[in-house]
C-alpha positions in Angstrom: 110.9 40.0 144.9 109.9 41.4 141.5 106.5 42.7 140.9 104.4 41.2 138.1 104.2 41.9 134.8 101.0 42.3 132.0 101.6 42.3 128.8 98.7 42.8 125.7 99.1 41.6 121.9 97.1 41.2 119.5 95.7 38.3 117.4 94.9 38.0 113.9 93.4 34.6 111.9 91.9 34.3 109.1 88.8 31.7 109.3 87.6 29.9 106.3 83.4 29.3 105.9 82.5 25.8 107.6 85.0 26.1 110.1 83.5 26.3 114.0 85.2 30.3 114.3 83.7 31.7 111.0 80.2 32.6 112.9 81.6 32.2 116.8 85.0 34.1 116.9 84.8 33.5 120.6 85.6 29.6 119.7 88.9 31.0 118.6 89.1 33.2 121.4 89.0 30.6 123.7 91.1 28.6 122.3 93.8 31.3 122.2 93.2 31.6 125.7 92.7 28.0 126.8 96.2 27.2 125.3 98.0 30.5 127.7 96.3 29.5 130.9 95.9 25.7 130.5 99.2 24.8 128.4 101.8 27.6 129.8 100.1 28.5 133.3 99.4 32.2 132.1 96.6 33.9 133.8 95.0 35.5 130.7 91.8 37.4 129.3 90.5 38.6 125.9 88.0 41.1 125.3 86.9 43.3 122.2 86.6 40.4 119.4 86.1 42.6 116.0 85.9 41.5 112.5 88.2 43.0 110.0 88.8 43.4 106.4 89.6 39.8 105.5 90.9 41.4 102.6 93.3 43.5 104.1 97.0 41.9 104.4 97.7 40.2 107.8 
């Protein structure tokens, strides 16, 4: 039988002010991750949330 696999990527979203993520980055975070392990049965983490020059091309 095949071992497993772990893969990393990374994430990138812009948030506009008013929405729930533009203070609590972890509310995106979570939702990132809810979707992997909830929707497509992905055991999954995050870790390291940092803000970035919004003004920077994605």
């Amino acid at each position: 039988m095949p071992e497993k696999r772990a893969y990393r990527f990374v994430v990138i979203f812009e948030v506009e002010p008013g929405h729930p993520a533009y203070d609590d980055p972890e509310w995106a975070a979570d939702a990132a991750w809810g979707a992997l392990t909830n929707e497509y049965g992905l055991l999954s983490s995050y870790t390291d949330i940092v803000e970035i020059d919004a003004n920077q091309p994605l």
